[in-house]
C-alpha positions as CSV (number, residue, x, y, z in Angstrom):
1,X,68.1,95.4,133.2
2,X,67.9,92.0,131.0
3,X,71.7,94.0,129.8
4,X,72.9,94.1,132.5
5,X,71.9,91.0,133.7
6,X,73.8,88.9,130.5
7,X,76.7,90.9,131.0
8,X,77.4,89.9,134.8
9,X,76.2,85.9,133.7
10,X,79.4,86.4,131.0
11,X,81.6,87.7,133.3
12,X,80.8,84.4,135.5
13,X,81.5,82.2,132.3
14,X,85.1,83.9,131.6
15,X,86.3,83.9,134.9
16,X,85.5,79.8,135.5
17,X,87.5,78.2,133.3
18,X,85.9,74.9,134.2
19,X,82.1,76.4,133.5
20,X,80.3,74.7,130.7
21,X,78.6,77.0,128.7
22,X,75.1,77.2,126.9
23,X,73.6,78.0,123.9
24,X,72.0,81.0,125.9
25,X,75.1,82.0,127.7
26,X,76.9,82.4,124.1
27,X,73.7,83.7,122.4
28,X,73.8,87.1,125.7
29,X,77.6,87.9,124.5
30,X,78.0,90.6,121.7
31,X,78.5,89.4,118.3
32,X,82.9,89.7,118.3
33,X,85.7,87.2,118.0
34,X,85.6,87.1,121.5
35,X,82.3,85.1,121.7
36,X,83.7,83.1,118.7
37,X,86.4,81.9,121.0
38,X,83.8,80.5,123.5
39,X,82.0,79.2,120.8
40,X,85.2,77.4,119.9
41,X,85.6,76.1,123.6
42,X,81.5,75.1,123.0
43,X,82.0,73.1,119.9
44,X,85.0,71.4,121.9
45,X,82.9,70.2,124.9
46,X,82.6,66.6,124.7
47,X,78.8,67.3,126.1
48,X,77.7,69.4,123.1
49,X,75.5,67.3,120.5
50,X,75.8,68.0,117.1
51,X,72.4,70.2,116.9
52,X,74.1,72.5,119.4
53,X,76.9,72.5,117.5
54,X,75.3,73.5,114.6
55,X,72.6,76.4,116.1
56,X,76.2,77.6,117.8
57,X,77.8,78.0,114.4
58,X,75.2,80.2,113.3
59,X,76.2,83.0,115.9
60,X,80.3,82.7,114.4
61,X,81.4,86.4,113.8
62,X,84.2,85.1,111.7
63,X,85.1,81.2,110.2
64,X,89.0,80.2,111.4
65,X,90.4,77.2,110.7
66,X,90.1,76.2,114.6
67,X,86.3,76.7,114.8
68,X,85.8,74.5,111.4
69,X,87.7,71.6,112.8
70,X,86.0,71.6,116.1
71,X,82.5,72.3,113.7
72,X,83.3,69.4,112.1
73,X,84.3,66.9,114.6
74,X,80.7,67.2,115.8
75,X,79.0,67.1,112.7
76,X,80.9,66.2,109.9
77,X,80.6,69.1,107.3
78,X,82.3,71.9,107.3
79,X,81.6,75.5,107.8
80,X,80.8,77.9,104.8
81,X,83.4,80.6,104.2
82,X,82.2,83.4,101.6
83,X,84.7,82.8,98.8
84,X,84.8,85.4,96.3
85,X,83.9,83.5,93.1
86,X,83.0,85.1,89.4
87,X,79.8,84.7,87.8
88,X,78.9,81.4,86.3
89,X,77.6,84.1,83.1
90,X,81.1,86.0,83.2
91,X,82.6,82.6,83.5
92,X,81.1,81.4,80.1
93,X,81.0,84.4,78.2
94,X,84.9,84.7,78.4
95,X,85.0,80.9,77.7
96,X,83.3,81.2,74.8
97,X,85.2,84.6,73.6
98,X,88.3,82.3,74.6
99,X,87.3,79.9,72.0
100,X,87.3,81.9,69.1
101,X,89.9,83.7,69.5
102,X,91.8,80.5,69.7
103,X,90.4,79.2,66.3
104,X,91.3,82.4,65.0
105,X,94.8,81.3,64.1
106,X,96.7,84.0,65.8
107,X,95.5,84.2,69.6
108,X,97.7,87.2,70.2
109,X,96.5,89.5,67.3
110,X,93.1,88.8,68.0
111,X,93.4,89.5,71.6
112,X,94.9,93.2,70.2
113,X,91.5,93.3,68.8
114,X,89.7,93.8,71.8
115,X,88.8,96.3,74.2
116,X,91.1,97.3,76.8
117,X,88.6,96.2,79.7
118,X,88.2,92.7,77.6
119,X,92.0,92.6,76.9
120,X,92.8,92.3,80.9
121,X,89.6,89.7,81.3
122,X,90.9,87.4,78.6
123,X,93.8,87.7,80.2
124,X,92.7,87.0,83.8
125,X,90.5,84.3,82.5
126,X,92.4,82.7,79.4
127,X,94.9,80.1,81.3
128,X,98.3,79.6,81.4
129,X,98.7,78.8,78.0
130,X,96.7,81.4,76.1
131,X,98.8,83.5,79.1
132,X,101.8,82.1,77.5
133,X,100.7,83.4,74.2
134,X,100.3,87.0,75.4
135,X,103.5,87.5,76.7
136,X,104.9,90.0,74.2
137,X,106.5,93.5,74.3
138,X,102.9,95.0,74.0
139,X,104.1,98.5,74.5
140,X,104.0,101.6,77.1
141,X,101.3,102.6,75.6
142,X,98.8,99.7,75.8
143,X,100.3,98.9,79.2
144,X,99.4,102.2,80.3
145,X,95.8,102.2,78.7
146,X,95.5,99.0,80.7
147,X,96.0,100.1,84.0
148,X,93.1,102.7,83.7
149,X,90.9,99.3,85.2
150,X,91.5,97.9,88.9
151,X,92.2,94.5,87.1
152,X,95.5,95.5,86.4
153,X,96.4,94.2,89.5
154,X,95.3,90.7,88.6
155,X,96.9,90.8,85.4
156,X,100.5,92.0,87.4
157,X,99.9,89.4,89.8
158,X,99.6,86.6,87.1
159,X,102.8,88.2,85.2
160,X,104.8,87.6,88.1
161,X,103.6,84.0,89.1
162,X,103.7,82.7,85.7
163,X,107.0,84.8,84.9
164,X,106.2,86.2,81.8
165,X,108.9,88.4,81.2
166,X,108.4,90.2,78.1
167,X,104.8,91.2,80.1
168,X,106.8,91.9,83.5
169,X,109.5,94.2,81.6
170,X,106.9,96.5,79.9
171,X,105.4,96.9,83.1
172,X,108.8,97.8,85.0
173,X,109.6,100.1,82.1
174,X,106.2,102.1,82.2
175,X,106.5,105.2,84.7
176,X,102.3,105.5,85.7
177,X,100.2,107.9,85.2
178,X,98.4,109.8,88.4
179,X,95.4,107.8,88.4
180,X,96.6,104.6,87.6
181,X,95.0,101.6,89.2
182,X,97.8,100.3,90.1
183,X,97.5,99.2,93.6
184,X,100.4,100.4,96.5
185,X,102.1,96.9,97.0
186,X,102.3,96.4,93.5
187,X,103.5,100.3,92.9
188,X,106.4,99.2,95.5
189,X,107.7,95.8,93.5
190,X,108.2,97.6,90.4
191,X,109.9,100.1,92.4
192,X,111.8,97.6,94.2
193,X,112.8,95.7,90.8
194,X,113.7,99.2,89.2
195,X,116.0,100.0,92.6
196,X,117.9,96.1,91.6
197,X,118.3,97.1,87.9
198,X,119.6,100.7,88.9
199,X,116.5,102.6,87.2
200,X,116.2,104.9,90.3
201,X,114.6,107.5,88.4
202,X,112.1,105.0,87.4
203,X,112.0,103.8,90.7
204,X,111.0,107.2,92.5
205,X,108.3,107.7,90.3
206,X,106.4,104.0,91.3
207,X,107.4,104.7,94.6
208,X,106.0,108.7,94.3
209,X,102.8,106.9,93.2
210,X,102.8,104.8,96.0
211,X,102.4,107.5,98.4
212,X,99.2,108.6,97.4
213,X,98.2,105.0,97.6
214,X,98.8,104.2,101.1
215,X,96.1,102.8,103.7
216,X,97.8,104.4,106.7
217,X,100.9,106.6,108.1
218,X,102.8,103.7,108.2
219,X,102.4,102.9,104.4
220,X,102.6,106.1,103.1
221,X,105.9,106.7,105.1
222,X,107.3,103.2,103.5
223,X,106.6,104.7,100.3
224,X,108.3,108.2,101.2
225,X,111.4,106.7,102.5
226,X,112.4,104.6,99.0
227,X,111.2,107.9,97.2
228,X,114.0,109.5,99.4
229,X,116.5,106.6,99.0
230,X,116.0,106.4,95.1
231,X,116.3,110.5,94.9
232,X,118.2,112.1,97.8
233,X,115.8,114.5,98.1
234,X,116.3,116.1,101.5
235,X,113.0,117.4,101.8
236,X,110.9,114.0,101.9
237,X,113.8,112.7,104.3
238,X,112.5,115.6,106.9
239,X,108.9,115.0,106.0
240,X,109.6,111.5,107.4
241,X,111.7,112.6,110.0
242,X,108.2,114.7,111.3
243,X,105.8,111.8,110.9
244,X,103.1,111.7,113.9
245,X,103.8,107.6,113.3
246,X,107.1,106.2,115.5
247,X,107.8,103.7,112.9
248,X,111.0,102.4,111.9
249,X,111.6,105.0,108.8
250,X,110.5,108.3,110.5
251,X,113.5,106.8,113.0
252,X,116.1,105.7,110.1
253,X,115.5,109.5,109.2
254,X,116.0,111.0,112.5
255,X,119.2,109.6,112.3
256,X,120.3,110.0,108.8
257,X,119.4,113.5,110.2
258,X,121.7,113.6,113.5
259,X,118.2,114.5,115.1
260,X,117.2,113.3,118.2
261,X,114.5,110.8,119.2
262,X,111.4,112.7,120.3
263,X,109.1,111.4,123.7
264,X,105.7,109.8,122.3
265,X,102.7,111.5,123.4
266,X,102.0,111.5,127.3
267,X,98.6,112.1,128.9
268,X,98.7,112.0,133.3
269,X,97.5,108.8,134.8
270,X,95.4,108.8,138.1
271,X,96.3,106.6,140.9
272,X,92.9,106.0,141.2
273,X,92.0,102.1,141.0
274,X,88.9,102.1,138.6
275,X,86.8,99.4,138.8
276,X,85.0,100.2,135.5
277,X,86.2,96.7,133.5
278,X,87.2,93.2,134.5
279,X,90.5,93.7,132.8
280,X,90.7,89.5,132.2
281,X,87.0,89.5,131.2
282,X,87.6,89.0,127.0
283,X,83.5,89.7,126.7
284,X,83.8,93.1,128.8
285,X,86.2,94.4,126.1
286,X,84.5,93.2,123.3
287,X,81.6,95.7,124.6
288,X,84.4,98.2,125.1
289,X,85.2,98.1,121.6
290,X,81.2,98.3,120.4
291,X,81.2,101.5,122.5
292,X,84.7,102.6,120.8
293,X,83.9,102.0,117.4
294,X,80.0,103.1,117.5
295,X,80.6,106.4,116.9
296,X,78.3,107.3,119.6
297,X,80.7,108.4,122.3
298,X,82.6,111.0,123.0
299,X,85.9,109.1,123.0
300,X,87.9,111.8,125.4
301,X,84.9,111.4,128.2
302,X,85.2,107.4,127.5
303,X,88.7,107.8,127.9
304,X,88.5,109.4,131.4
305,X,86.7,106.6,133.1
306,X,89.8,103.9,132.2
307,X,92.5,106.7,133.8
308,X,93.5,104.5,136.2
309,X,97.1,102.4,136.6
310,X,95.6,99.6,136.5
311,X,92.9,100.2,133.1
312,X,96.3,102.1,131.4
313,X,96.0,100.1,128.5
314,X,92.3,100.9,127.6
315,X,92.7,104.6,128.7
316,X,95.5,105.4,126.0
317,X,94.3,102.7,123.8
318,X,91.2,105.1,123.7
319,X,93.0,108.4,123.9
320,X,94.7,106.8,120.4
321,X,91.7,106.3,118.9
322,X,89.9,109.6,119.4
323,X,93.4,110.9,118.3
324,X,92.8,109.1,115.1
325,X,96.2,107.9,115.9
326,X,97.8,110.8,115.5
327,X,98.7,110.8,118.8
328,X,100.7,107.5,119.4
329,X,101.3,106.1,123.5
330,X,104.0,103.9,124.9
331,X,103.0,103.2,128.3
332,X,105.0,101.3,131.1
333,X,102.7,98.9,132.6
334,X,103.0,96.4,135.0
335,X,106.2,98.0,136.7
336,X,105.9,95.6,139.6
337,X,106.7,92.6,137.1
338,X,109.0,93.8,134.9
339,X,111.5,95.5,136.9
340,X,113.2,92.5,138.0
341,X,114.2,91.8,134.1
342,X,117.4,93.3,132.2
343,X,116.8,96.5,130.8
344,X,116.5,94.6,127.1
345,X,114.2,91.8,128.2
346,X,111.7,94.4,129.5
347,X,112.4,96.5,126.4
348,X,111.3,93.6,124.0
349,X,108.2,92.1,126.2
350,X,107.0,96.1,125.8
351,X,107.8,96.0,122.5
352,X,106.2,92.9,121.6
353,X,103.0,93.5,123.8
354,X,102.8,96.7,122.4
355,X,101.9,95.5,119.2
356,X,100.2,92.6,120.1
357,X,97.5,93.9,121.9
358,X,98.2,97.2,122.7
359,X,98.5,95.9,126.3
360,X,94.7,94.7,126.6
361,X,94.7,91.5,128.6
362,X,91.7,89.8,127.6
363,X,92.7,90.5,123.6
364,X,91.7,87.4,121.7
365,X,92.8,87.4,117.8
366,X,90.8,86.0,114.9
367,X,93.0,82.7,115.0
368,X,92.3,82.6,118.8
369,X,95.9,83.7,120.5
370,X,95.1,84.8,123.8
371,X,95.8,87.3,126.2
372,X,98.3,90.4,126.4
373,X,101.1,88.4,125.0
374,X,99.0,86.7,122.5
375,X,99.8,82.8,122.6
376,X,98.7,80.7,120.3
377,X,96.3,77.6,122.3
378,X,99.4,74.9,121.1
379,X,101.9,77.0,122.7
380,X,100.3,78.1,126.0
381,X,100.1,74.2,126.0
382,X,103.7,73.5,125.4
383,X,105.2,76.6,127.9
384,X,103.1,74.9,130.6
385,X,104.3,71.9,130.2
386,X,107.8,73.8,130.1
387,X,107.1,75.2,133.2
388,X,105.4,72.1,134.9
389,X,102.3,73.9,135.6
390,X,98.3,73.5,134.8
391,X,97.1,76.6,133.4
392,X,93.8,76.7,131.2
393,X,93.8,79.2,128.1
394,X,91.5,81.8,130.0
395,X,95.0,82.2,132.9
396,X,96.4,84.1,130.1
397,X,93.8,86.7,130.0
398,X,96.0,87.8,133.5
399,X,99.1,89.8,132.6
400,X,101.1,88.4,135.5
401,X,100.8,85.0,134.0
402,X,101.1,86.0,130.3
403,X,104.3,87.9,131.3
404,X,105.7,85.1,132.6
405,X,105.1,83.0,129.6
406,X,106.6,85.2,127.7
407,X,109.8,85.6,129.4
408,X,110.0,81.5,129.2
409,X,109.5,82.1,125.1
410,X,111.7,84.6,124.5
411,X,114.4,82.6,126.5
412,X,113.8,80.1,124.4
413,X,114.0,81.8,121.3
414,X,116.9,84.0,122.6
415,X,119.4,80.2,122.6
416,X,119.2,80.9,119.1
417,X,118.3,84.5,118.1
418,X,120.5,87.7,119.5
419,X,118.7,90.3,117.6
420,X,115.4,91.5,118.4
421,X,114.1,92.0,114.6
422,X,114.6,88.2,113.8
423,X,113.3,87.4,117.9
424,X,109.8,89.2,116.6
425,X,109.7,87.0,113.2
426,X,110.0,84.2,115.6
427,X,107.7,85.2,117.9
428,X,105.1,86.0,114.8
429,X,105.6,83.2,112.1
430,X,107.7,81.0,114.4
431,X,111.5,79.7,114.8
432,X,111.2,77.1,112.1
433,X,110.3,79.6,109.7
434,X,113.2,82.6,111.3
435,X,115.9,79.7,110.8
436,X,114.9,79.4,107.1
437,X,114.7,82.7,106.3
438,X,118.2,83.9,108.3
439,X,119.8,80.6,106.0
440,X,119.2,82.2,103.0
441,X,121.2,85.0,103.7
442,X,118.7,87.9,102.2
443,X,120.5,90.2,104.5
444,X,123.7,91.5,102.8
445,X,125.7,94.8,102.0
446,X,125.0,96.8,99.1
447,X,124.2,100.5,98.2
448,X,120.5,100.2,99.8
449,X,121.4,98.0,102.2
450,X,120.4,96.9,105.1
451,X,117.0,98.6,104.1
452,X,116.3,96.7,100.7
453,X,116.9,93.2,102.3
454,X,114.8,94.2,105.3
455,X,111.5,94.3,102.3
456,X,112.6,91.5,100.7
457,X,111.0,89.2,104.2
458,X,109.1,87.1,102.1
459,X,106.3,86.5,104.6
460,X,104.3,90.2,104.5
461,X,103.2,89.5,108.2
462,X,106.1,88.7,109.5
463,X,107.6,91.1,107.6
464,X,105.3,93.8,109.0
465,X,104.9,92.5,112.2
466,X,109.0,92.8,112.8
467,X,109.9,96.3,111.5
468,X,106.4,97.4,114.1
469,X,108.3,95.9,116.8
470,X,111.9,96.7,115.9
471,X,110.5,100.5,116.1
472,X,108.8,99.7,120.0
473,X,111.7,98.2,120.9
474,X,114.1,100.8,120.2
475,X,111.6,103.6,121.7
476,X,111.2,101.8,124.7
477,X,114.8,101.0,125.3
478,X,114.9,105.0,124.7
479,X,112.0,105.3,127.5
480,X,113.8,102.9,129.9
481,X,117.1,105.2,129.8
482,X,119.5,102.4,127.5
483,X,119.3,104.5,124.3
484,X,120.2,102.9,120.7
485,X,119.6,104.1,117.3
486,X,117.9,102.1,114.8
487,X,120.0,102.4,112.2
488,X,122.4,100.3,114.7
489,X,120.5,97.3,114.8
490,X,120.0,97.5,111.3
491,X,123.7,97.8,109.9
492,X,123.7,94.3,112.5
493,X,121.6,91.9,110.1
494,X,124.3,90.9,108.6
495,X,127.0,89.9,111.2
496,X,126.0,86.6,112.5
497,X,127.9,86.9,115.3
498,X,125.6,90.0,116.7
499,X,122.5,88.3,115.6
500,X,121.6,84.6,115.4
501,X,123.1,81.3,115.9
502,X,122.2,79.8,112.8
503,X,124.6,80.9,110.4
């Protein structure tokens, strides 16, 4: 009964934009991000002391930057992020190991000296200038006996910032072993750097590593397409081309294969109105997702009660899951509201929402973007004002009104940007940042173009976030019966003309 009860007093508290919140109110919502945005609004309120302030920070889920500025604003400290830091002990026993070696005379010879584990902590641990020092043609061998240990990774990432290029060549030289350590992004830049310096044999074996490295379909299709593109081997090309995941290489396959693009999974909707979620209620789905990620529930029977057009989005949001996401949806939603855009604005708002928040409308992100469309508090602000209209965050927890914002954005951002792949950087990392990139000219012709300069996006979200939504769009326009292949868009990037208006 007391559950029930604090779940109905939430529901009051999102729906009133205007209702000030208490300690209790936040302390009845489940532990998620989506109570750490109220907190957030909590901290804001001009009423809340600084001892609220501080008993409200102790029911955080996860520190942002937004929630430690409000934090401190009302009480002048700032809010304790767990930073990974090494051992004061393991800190001054490689300080002192540090020092002799360096009154040895020969820093280098005496670092040969050591065992491999110590070789990579010296290393990791030793500074710039001892770095410096290191940076010799050390061998296959060595290199290889190095990246038995997970710190390998550290000591590559430390190669490439400090451009030590004796270090970096040995490594770009050494085909691994199958158990290196050797972690997938870092597999992928040697294979990328081989691919530059025509070493494609090289190349397909970092990249063959790489697929066994992966944390998800996605990943491990990455890695299968440059194994493919640095060997021609047919049979990896159709083991893309049958991925369960509609990403942008199993579709760069299908059509390197003349094959035709397949229809996502479907499961029947019921035109029954369910009434089992406040679909703007951010709290409701944070108890949604409890129930989806407990491992307690049958996740077909949960499924069932969200079959209705208006739950969609949590009814094949929930089918995916119990799918393990082998089983991928692309629903139409909102009909009513879309249908009165072109065929390629509706296209991209799917495509965008899609990933996004898989069409949830009460999705709030760990940086507090809001709603279906996911808009950032300084933007919602700035569209209103666009708009002339008074809207308070928690209006875009309704998909009529976050739809509508989104159509004002992406007219915005389509004044500059003709292509959807560099209208989703925008959308993600901002135009500022699109312009930039686009000015540098990254995208050009070559023998593994456009796919090469397509990884070389500099900013890995961005970079992620686009190719996720270049692949919705181009399924969607499929779904919406205005076909085009991927591989057209692609062989666009660079043709200024077709795709921006800043070159």
């Amino acid at each position: 009964m007391n559950i029930l009860k604090n779940i109905i007093c939430t529901i009051a508290i999102v729906t009133t934009s205007s209702y000030a919140l208490s300690l209790e109110e936040l302390k009845s919502m489940p532990k998620s991000i989506e109570r750490d945005f109220y907190i957030w609004k909590y901290l804001k309120d001009p009423n809340t002391t600084s001892y609220s302030a501080n008993e409200a920070s102790k029911l955080i889920f996860h520190i942002n930057s937004k929630l430690d500025k409000a934090y401190y604003r009302k009480t002048f400290s700032h809010l304790r992020k767990r930073v990974y830091k090494p051992k004061p002990e393991t800190l001054a026993k490689y300080a002192k190991l540090i020092s002799k070696m360096q009154k040895s005379g020969n820093f280098y010879e005496a670092w040969l000296k050591l065992d491999t584990k110590n070789k990579l902590m010296v290393f990791i641990h030793g500074g710039t200038q001892n770095r410096a020092l290191l940076n010799k043609d050390i061998g296959s061998k060595l290199f290889l006996e190095l990246s038995n240990y997970k710190e390998i990774n550290r000591f590559l990432f430390r190669v490439g910032k400090e451009r030590l290029t004796k270090l970096k060549n040995v490594a770009l030289n050494t085909a691994p072993l199958s158990d290196t350590k050797i972690n997938y992004n870092n597999l992928l830049k040697l294979g990328f750097d081989n691919l530059k310096r025509d070493k494609e044999q090289l190349a397909s074996r970092f990249f063959y590593r790489a697929i066994y490295k992966a944390k998800s379909r996605f990943y491990a299709d990455k890695a299968i397409f440059w194994y493919y593109m640095a060997t021609r081997d047919l049979k990896y090309l159709n083991k893309l081309a049958n991925s369960h995941d509609f990403n942008i290489y199993k579709l760069i396959a299908l059509d390197f294969l003349n094959r035709p693009y397949p229809i996502p999974a479907t499961a029947p909707l019921s035109n029954a109105e369910a009434k089992t979620i406040d679909i703007t209620n951010p709290i409701d789905w944070a108890i949604l997702k409890k129930k989806i990620f407990s491992k307690k529930y049958n996740l077909y029977t949960l499924a069932s009660k969200y079959n209705s057009f208006d739950t969609m989005a949590y009814y094949y949001y929930i089918l995916n899951k119990a799918s393990r996401d082998t089983k991928q949806y692309f629903p139409l939603p909102y009909r009513d509201i879309l249908s009165k855009y072109t065929i390629d604005r509706q296209a991209l708002i799917y495509a965008i929402a899609r990933q996004e928040s898989q069409f949830i409308p009460a999705s709030v992100s760990s940086s507090f973007a809001v709603g279906m469309m996911q808009f950032m508090p300084f933007l919602v602000k700035h569209i209103a004002k666009v708009r002339g209209e008074n809207v308070s965050l928690e209006d875009m927890f309704k998909p009529v009104v976050s739809i509508r914002f989104a159509n004002t954005h992406l007219n915005y951002l389509n004044k500059y940007l003709y292509h959807p792949l560099f209208v989703a950087y925008a959308y993600n990392a901002g135009i500022g940042y699109t312009r930039r990139l686009i000015r540098k000219n990254i995208f050009k012709s070559g023998k593994y173009e456009p796919y090469l300069s397509l990884e070389m996006v500099d900013n890995e979200q961005a970079n992620h976030y686009g190719k996720k939504v270049l692949a919705n769009y181009v399924i969607y326009k499929k779904l919406l019966g205005n076909p085009i292949k991927i591989t057209t868009l692609l062989n666009q990037l660079d043709k200024p003309h077709l795709t921006d208006k800043f070159r």
